[in-house]
C-alpha positions in Angstrom: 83.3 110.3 96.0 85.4 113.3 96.0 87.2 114.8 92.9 90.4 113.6 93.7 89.1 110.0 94.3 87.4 110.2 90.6 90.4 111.1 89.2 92.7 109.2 90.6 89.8 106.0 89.6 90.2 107.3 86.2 93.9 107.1 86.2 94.5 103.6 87.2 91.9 102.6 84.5 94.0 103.8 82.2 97.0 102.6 83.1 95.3 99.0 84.0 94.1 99.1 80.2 97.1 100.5 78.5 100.2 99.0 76.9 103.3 100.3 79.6 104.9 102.0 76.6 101.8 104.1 75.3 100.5 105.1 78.8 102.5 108.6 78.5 101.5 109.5 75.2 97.5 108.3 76.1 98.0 110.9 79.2 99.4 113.9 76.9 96.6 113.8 75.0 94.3 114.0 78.1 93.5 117.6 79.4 96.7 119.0 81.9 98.6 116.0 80.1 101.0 114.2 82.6 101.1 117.3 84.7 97.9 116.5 85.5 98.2 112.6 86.5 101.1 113.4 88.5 99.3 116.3 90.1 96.4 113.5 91.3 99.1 111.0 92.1 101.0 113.1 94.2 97.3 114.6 95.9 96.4 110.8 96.7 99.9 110.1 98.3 99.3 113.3 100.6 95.9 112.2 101.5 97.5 108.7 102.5 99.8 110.5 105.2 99.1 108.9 108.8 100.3 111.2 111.3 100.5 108.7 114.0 102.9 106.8 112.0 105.1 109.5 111.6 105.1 110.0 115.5 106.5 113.8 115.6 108.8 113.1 112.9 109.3 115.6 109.9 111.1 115.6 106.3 111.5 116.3 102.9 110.9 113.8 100.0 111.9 115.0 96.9 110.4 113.6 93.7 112.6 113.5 90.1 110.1 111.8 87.6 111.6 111.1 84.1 109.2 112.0 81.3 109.5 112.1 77.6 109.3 115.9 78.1 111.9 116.2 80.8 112.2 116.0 84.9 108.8 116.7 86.9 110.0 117.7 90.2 107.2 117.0 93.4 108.0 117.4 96.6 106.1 116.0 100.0 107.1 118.2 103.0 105.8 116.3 106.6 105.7 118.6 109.4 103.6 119.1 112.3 101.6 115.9 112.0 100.8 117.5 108.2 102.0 116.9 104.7 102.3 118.8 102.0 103.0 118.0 98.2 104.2 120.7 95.8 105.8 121.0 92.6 109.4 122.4 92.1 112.4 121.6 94.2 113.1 121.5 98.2 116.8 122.4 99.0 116.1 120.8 102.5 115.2 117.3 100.8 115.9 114.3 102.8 116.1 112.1 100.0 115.4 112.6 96.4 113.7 109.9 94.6 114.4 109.5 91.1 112.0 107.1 89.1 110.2 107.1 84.9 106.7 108.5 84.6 105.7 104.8 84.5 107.1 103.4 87.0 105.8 105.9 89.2 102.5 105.3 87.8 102.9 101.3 88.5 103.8 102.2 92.4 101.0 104.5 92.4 98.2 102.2 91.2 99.7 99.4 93.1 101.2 97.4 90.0 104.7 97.6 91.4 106.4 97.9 95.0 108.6 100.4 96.1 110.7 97.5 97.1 111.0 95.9 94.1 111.3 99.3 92.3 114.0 100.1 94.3 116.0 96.3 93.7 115.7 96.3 90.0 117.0 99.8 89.7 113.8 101.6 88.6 113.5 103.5 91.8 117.1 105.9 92.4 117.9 107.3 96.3 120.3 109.9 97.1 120.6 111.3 99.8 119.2 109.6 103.0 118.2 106.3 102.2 116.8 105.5 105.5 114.4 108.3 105.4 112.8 107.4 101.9 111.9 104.1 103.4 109.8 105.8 106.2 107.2 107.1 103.2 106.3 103.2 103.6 105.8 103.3 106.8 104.4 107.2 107.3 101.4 106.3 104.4 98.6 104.3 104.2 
């Protein structure tokens, strides 16, 4: 099992065994805190990227996560049948996805669907709403 796999194993038992409102402060007091955990989940969602899905297509999603400690900004550029996932902001976004640190976690691990997120107001799009929805459809 690679390192990332590990990790990312290790981070939906926690957030399978943890109350919703004590996840965060259980991953601060981890080593590389909630950097870390979104580091792994935003690794994993890479991995995930099909580029036959994406047929040729490229773009921009831009991540806003909403932490007790501020805005973690991730990116995931797809270009050239490749994606890449980076921390920091991409003035050539397509969409920016606004969402809380646990939330995220939820659609990571599988707890919650981007759908649903995105009906009850938990997931935020500006920007080109059309193009978020293909990260459904460009990831396994």
């Amino acid at each position: 099992m690679s390192d990332l796999e590990t990790r990312f194993k290790e981070l939906v038992a926690l957030v399978d065994a943890t109350a919703k409102d004590q996840v965060e402060q259980q991953l601060a007091e981890r080593p590389g805190g909630v950097e870390a955990a979104l580091d792994t989940v935003y690794e994993r969602l890479a991995s995930t990227f099909n580029p036959a899905k994406a047929n040729g297509e490229s773009g921009v999603f831009q991540y806003e996560v909403a932490t007790a400690a501020g805005v973690k900004e991730y990116y995931l550029a797809v270009a050239d049948g490749t994606c890449a996932v980076g921390h920091g902001t991409r003035d050539d976004a397509n969409v920016v996805i606004g969402v809380k640190l646990i939330d995220m976690l939820l659609m990571a691990t599988g707890k919650l669907s981007g759908q649903k997120a995105f009906v009850t107001g938990k997931l935020k799009l500006r920007g080109n709403a059309f193009f978020g929805m293909k990260q459904g459809e460009w990831f396994d």
